[in-house]
N, CA, C and O of each residue as an XYZ file, in Angstrom:
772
protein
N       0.836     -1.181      0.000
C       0.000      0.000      0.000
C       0.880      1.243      0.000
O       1.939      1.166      0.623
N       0.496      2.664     -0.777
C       1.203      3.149     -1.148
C       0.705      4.336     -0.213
O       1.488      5.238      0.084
N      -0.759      4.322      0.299
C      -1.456      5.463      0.677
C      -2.311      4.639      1.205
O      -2.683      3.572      0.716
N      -2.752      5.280      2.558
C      -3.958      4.540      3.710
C      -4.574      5.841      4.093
O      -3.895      6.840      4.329
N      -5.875      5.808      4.151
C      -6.889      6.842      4.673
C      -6.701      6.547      6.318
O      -6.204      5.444      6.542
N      -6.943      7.163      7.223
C      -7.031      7.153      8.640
C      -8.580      7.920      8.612
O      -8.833      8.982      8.043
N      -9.415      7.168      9.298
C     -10.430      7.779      9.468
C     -10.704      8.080     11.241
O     -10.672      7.143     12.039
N     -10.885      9.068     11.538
C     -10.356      8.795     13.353
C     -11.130     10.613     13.953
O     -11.558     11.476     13.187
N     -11.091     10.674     15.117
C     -11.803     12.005     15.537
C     -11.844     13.036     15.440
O     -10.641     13.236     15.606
N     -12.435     14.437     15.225
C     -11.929     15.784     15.033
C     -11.520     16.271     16.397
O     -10.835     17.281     16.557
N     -12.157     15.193     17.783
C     -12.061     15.385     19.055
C     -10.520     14.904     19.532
O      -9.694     14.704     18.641
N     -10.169     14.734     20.821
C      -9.102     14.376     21.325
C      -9.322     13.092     22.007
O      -8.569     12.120     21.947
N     -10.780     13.206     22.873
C     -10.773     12.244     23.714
C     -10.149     12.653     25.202
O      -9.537     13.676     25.507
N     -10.573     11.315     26.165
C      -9.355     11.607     27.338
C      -9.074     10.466     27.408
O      -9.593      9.983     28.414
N      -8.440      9.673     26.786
C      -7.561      8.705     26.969
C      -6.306      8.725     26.101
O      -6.013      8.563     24.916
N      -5.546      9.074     27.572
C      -3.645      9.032     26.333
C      -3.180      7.873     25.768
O      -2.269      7.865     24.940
N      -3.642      7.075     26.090
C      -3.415      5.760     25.065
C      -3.329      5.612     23.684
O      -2.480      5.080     22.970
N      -4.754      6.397     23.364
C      -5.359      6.383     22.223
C      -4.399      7.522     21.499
O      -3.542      7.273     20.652
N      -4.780      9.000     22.094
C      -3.678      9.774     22.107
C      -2.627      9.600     21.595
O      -2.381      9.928     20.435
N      -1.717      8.979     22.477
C      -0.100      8.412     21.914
C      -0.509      7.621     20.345
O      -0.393      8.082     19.210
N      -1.029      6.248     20.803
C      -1.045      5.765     19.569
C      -1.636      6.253     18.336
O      -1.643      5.607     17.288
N      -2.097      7.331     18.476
C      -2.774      8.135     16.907
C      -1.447      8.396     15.990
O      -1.213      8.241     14.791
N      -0.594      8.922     17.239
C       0.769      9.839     16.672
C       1.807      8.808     16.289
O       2.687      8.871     15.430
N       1.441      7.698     17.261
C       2.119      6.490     16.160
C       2.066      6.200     15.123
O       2.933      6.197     14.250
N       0.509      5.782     15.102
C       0.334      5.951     13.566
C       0.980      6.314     12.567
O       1.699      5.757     11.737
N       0.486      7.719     12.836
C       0.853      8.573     11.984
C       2.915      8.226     11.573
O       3.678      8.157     10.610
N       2.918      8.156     12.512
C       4.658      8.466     12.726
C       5.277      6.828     11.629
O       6.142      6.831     10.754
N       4.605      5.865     12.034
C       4.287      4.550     11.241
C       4.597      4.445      9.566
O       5.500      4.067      8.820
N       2.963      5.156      9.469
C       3.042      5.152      8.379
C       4.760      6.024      7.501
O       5.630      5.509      6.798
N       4.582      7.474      8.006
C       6.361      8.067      7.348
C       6.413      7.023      7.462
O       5.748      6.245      6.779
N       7.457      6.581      8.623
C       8.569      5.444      8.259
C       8.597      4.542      7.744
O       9.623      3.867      7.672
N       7.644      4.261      7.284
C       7.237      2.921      5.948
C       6.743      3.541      4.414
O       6.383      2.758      3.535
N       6.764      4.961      4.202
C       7.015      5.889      3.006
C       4.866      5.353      2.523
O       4.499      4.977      1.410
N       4.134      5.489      3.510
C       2.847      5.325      2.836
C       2.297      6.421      3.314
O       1.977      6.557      4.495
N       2.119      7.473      2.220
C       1.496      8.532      2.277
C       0.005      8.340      3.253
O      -0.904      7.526      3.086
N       0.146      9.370      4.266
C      -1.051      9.530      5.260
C      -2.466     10.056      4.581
O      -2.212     11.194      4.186
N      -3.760      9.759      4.286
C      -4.653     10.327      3.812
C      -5.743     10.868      4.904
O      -5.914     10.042      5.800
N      -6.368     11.825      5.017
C      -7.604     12.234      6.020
C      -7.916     13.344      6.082
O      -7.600     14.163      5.219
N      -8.712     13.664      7.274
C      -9.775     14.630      7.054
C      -8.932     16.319      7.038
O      -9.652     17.306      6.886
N      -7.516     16.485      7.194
C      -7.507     17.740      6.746
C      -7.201     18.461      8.168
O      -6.342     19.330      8.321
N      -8.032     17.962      9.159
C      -7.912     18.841     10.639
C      -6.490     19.164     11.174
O      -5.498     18.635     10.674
N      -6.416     20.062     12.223
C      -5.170     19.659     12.597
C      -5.619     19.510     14.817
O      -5.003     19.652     15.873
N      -6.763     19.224     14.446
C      -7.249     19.354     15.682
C      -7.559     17.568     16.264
O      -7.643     16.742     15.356
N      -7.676     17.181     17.355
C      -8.029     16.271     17.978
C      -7.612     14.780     17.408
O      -7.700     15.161     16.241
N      -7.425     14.100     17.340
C      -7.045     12.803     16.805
C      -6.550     12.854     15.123
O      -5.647     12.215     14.582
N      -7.291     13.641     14.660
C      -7.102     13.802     13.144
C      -5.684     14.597     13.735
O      -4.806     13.897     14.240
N      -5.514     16.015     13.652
C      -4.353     16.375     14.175
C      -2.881     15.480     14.805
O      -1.696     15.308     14.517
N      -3.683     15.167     15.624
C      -2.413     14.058     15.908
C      -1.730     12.871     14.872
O      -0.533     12.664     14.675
N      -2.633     12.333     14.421
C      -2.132     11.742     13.217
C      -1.353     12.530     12.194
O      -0.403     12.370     11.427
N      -2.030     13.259     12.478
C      -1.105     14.052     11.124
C       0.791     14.732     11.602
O       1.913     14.695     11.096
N       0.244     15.191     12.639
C       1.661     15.495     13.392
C       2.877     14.638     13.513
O       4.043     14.980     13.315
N       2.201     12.904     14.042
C       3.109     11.924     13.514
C       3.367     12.196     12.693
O       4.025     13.236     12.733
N       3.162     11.663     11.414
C       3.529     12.088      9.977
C       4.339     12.696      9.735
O       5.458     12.322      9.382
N       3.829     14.119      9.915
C       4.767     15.154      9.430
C       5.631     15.855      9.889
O       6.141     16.892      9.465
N       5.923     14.826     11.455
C       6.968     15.467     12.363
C       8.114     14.362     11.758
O       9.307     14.591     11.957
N       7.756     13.349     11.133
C       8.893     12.783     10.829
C       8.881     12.130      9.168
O       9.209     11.009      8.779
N       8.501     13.009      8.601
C       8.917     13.554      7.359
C       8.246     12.864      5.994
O       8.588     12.591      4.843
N       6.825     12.732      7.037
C       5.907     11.631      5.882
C       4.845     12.524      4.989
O       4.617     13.716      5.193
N       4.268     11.756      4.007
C       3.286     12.868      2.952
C       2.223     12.719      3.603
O       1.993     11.754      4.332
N       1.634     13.462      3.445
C       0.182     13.677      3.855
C      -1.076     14.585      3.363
O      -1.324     15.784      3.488
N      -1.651     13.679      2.851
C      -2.946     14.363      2.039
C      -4.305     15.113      2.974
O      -4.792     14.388      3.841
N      -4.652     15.936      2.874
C      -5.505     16.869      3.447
C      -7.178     16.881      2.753
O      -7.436     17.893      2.101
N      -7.963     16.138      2.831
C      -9.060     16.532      2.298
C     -10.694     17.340      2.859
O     -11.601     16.517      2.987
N     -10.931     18.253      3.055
C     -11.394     18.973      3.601
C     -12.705     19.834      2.879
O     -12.348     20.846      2.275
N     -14.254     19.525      2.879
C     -14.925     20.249      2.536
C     -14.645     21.782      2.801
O     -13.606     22.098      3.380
N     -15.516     22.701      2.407
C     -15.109     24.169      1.976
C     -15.577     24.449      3.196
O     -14.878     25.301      3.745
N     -16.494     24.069      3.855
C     -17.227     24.842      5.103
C     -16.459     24.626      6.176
O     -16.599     25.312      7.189
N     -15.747     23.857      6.106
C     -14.926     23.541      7.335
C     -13.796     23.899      7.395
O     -13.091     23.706      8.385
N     -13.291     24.685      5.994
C     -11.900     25.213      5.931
C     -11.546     26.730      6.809
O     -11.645     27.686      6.039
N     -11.277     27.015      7.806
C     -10.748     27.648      7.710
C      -9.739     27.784      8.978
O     -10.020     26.960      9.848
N      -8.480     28.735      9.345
C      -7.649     29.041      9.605
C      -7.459     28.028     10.945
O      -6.292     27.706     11.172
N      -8.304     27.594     11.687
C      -8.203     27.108     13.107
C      -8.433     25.873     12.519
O      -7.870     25.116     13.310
N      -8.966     25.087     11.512
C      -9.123     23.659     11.547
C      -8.210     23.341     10.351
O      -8.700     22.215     10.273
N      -7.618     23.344      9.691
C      -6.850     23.240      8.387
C      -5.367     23.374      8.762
O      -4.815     24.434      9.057
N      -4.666     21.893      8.700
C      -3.854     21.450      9.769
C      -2.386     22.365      8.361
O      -2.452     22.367      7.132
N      -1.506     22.862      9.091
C      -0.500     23.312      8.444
C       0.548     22.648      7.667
O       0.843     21.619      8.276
N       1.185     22.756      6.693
C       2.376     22.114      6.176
C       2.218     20.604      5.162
O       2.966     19.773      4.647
N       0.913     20.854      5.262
C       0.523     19.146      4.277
C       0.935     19.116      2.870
O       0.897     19.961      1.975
N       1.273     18.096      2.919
C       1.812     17.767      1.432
C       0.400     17.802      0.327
O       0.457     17.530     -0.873
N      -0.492     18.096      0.877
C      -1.516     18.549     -0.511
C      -2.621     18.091      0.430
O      -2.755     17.154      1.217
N      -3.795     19.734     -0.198
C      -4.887     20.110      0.436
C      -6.102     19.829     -0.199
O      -6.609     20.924     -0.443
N      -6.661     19.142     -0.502
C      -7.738     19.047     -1.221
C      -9.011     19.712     -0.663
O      -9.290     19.321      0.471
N      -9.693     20.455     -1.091
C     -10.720     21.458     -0.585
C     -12.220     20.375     -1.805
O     -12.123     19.978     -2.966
N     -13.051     20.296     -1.098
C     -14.559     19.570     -1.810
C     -15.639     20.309     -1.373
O     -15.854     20.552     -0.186
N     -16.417     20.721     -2.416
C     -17.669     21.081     -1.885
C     -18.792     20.513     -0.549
O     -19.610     21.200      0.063
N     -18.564     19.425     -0.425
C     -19.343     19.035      0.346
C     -18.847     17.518      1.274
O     -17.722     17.031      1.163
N     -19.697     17.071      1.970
C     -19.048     15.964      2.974
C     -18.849     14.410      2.123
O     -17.842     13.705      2.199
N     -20.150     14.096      1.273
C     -19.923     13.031      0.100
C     -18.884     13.176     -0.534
O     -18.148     12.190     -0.552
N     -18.523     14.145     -1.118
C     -17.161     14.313     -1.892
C     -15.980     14.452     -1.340
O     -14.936     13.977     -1.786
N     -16.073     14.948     -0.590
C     -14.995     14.561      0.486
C     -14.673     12.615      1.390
O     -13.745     12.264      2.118
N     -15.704     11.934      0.964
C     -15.258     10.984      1.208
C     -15.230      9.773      0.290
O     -15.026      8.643      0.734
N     -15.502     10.101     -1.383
C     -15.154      9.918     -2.443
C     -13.562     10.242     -3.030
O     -12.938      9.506     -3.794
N     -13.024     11.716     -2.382
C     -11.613     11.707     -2.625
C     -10.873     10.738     -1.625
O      -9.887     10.156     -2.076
N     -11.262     10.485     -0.230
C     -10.559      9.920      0.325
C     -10.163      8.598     -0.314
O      -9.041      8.120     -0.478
N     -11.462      8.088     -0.658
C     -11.488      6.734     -1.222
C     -10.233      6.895     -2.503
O      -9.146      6.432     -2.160
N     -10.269      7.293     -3.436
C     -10.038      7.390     -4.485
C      -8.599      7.676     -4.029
O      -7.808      7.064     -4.747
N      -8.037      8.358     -3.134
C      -6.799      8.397     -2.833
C      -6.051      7.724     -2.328
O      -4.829      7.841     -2.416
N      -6.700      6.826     -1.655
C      -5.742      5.387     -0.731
C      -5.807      4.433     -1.113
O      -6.499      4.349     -2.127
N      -5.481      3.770     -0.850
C      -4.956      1.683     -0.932
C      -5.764      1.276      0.354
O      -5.642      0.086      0.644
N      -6.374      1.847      0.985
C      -6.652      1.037      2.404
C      -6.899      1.701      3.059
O      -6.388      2.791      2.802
N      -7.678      1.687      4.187
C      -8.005      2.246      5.447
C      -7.910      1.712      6.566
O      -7.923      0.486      6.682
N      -7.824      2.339      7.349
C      -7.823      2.475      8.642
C      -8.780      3.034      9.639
O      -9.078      4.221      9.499
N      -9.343      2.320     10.687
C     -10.172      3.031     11.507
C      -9.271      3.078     13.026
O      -8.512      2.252     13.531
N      -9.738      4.446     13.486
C      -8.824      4.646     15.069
C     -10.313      5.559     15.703
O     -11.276      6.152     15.216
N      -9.879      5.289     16.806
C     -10.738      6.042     17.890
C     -11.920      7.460     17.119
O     -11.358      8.301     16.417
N     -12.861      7.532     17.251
C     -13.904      8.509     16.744
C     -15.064      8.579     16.993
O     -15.515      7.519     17.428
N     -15.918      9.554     16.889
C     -17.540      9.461     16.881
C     -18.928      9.435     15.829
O     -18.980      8.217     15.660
N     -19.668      9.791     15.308
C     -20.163      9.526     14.627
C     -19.535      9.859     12.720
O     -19.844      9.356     11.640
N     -18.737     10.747     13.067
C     -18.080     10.916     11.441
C     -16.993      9.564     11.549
O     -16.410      9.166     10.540
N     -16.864      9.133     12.446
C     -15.615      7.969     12.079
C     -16.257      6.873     11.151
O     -15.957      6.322     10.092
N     -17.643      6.805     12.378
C     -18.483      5.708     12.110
C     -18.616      6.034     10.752
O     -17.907      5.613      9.838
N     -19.559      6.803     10.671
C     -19.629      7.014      8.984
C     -19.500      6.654      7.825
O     -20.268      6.109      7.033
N     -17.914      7.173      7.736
C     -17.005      6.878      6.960
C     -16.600      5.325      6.994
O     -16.153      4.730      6.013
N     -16.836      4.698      8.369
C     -16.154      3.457      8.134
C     -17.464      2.490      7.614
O     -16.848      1.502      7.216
N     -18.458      2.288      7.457
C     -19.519      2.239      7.390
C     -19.842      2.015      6.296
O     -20.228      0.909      5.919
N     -19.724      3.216      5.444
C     -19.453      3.573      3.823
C     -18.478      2.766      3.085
O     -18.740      1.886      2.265
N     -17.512      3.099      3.405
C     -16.277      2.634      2.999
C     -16.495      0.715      3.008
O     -16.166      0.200      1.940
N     -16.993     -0.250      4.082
C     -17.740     -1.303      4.276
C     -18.220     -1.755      3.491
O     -17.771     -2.697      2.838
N     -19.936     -0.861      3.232
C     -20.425     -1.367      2.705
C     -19.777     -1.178      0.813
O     -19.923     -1.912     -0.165
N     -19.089      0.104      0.996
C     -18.633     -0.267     -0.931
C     -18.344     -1.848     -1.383
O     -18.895     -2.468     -2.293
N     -17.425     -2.252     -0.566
C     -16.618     -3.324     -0.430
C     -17.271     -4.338     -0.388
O     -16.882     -5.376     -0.923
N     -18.820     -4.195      0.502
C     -19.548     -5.469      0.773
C     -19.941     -5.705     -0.654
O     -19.910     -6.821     -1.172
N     -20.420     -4.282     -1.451
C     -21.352     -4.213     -3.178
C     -20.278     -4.909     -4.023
O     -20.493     -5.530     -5.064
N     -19.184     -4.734     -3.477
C     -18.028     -4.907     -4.675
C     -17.455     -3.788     -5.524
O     -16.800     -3.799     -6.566
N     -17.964     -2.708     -4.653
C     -17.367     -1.047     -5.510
C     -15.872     -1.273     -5.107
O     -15.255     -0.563     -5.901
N     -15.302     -1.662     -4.592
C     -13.772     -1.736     -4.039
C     -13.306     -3.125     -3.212
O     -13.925     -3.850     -2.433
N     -12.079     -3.161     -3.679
C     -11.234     -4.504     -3.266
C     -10.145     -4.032     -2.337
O      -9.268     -4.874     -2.140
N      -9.970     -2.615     -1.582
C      -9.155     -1.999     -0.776
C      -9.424     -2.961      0.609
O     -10.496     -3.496      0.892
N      -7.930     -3.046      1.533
C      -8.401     -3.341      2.812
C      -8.849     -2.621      4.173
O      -8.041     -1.737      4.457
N      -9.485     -2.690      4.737
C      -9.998     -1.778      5.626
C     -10.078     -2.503      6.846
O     -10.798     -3.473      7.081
N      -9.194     -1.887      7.667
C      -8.571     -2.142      9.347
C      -8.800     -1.342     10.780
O      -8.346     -0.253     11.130
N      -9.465     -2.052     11.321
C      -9.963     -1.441     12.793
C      -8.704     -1.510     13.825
O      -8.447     -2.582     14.372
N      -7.799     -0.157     14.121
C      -6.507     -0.614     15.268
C      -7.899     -0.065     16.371
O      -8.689      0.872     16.492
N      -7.540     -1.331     16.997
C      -8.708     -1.401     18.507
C      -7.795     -1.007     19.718
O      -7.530     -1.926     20.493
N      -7.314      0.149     19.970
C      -6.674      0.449     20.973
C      -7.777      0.692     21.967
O      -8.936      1.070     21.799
N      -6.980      0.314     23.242
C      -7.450      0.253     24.336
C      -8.996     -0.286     24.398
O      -9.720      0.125     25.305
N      -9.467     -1.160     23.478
C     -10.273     -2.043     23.485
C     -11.661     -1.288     23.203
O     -12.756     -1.612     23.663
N     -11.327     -0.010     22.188
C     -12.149      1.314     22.157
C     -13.592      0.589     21.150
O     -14.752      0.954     21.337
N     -13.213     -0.401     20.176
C     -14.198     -1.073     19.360
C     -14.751     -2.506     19.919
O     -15.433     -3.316     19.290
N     -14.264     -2.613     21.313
C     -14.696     -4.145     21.111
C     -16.205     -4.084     21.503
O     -16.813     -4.904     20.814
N     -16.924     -3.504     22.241
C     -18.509     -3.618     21.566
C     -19.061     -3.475     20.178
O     -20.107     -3.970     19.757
N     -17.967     -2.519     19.353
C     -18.645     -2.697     18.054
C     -18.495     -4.012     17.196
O     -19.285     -4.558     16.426
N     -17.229     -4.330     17.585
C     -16.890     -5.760     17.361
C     -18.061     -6.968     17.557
O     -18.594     -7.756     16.776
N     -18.172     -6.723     18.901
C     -19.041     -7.459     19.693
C     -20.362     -7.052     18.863
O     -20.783     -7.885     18.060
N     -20.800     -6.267     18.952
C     -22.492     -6.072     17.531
C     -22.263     -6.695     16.532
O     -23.072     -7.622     16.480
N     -21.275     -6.711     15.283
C     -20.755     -7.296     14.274
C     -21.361     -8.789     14.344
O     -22.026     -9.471     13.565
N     -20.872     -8.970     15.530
C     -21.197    -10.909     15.468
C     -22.483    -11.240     15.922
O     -22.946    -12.378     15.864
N     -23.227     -9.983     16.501
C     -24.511    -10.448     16.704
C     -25.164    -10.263     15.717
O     -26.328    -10.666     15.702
N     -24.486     -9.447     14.340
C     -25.433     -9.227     12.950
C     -24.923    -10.599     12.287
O     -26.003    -11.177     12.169
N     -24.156    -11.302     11.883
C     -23.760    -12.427     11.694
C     -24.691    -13.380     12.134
O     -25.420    -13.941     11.316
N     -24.781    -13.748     13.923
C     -25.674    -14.696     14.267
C     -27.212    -14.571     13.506
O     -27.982    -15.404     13.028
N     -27.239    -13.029     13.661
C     -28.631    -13.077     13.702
C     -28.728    -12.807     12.293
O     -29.499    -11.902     11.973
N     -27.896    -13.608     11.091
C     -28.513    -12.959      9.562
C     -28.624    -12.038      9.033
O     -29.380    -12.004      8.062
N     -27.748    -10.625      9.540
C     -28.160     -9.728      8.490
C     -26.317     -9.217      8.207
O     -26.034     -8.120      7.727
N     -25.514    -10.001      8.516
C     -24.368     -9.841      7.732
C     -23.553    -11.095      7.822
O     -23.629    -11.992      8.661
N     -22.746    -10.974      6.775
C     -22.678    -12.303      5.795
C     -21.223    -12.710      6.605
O     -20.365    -11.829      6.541
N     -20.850    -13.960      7.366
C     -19.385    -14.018      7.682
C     -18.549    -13.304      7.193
O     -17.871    -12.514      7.849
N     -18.437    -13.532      5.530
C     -17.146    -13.661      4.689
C     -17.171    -11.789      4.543
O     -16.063    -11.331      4.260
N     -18.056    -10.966      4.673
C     -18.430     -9.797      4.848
C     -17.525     -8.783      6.161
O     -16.850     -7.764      6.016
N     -17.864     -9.568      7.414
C     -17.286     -9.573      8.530
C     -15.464     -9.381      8.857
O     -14.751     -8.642      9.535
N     -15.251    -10.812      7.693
C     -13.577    -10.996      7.799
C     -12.871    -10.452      7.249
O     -11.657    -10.473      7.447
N     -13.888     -9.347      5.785
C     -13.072     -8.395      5.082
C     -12.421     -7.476      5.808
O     -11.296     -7.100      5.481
N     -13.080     -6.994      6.919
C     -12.833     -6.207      7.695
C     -11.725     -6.818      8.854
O     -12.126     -7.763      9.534
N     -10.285     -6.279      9.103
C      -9.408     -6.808      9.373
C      -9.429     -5.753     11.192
O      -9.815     -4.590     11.312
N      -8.967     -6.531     12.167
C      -8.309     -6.081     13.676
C      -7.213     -6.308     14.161
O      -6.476     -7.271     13.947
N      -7.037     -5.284     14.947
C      -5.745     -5.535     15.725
C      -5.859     -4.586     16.737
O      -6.790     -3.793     16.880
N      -4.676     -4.729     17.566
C      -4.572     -3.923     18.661
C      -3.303     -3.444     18.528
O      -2.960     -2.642     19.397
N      -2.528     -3.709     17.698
C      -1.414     -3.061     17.497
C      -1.138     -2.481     16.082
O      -1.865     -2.951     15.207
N      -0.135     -1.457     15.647
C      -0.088     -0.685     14.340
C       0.927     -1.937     13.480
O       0.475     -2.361     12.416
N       1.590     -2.206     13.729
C       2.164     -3.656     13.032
C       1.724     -4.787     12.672
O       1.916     -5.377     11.609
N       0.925     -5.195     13.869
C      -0.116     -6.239     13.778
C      -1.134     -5.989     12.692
O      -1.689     -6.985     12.228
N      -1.418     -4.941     12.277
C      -2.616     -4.377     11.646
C      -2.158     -4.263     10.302
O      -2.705     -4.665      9.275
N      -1.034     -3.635     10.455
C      -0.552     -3.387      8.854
C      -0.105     -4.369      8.032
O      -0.155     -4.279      6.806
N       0.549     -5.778      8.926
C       0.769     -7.060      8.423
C      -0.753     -7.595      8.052
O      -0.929     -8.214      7.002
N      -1.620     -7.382      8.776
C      -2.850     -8.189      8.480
C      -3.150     -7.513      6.965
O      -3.464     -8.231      6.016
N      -3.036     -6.246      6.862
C      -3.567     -5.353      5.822
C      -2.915     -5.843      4.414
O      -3.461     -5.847      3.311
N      -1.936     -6.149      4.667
C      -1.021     -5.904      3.458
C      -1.190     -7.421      3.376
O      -0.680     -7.638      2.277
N      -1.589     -8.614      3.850
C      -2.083     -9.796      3.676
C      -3.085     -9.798      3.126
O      -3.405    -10.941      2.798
N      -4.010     -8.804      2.752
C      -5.836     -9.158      2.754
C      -5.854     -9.588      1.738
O      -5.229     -9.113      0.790
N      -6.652    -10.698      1.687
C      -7.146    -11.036      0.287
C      -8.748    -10.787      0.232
O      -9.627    -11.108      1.032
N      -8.824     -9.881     -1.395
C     -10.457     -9.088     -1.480
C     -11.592    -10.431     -1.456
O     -11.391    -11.610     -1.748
N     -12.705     -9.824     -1.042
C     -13.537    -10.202     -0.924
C     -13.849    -10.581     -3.038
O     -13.508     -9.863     -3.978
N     -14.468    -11.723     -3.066
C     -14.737    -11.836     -4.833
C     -16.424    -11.098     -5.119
O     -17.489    -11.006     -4.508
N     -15.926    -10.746     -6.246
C     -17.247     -9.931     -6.469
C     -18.741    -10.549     -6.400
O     -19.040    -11.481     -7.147
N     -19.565    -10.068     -5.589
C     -21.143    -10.232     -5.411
C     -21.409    -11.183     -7.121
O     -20.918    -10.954     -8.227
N     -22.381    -12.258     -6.663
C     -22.560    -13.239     -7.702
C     -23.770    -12.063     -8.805
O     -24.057    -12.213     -9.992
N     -24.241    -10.953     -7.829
C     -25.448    -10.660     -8.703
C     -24.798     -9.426     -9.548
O     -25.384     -8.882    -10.484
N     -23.928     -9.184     -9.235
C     -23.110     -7.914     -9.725
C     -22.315     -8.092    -10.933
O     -21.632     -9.109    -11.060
N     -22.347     -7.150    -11.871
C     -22.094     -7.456    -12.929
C     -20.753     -5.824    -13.406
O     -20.953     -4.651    -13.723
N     -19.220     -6.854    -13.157
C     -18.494     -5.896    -12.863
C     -17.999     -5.445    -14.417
O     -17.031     -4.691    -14.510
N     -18.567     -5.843    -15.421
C     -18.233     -5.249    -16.486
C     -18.627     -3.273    -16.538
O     -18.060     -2.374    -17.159
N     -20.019     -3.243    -15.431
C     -20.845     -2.435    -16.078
C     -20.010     -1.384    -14.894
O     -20.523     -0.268    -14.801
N     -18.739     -1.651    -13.960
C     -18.630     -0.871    -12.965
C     -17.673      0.452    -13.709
O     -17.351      1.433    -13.039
């Protein structure tokens, strides 16, 4: 992977765990030369990720609807700013810009995005891998729901396992760079994609 989206909080949180490890991340990815992709902030978890990064000398893509641009949220020094009219398009460039994602600590825009990004993958719009780092055990109820949609029929195992975990940024990125895609939906007809 050449480029990974981080999808993760505009908040901070109060847990330094999470904290530290954002800036790992970030710091991660530089040192393995895979351009950082996300929301643009330079505030709360998004911020921190990015600071890894670019405190130690990694690229980093900025994508940022117009309403949200300005001087206090629009993180400094990024290797390229992408400005979008609106929040859909803004998470159409993300897509379109990475090899993979990543989910870290967030609230309902994390969800969102990770959500989206899911279900493309479930349709067969994308064969990217997409990775939950579960620090400090921040997803394991969502985890834990996952398998009760499984038991209970409304999501498909092989659906489930696309979606890769860990608790560590190594652990995660080995799993990532292992994934093998999900094969395209039998009813889907990928000529017409």
């Amino acid at each position: 992977m050449k480029s990974i989206a981080v999808f993760c909080g505009a908040s901070m949180g109060n847990d330094d765990t999470i904290i530290s490890e954002a800036y790992a991340l970030g710091k991660t990815l530089a040192q393995q030369n895979i351009t950082l992709v996300y929301g643009a902030a330079k505030i709360g978890i998004m911020g921190t990720v990015a600071n890894g990064a670019l405190e130690n000398n990694g690229k980093v893509v900025g994508i940022i609807p117009d309403f949200l641009k300005t001087k206090e949220i629009v993180s400094e020094g990024l290797t390229e700013l992408i400005v979008t009219s609106n929040m859909h398009d803004r998470k159409v460039k993300l897509y379109e810009k990475s090899d993979g994602f990543i989910v870290i600590p967030g609230g309902f825009g994390t969800m969102d995005e990770f959500f989206e990004i899911s279900t493309w993958g479930q349709l067969g719009l994308h064969t990217k891998p997409i990775g939950i780092l579960n620090t400090s055990g921040y997803y394991n109820a969502l985890i834990s729901q996952f398998k009760t949609m499984v038991e209970k029929g409304f999501l498909k195992q092989e659906n489930l396992n696309a979606v890769v975990v860990d608790n560590t940024i190594d652990g995660l990125l080995e799993k990532m760079n292992n994934h093998v895609p999900l094969p395209a939906p039998e009813w889907l007809d990928v000529s017409k994609l």
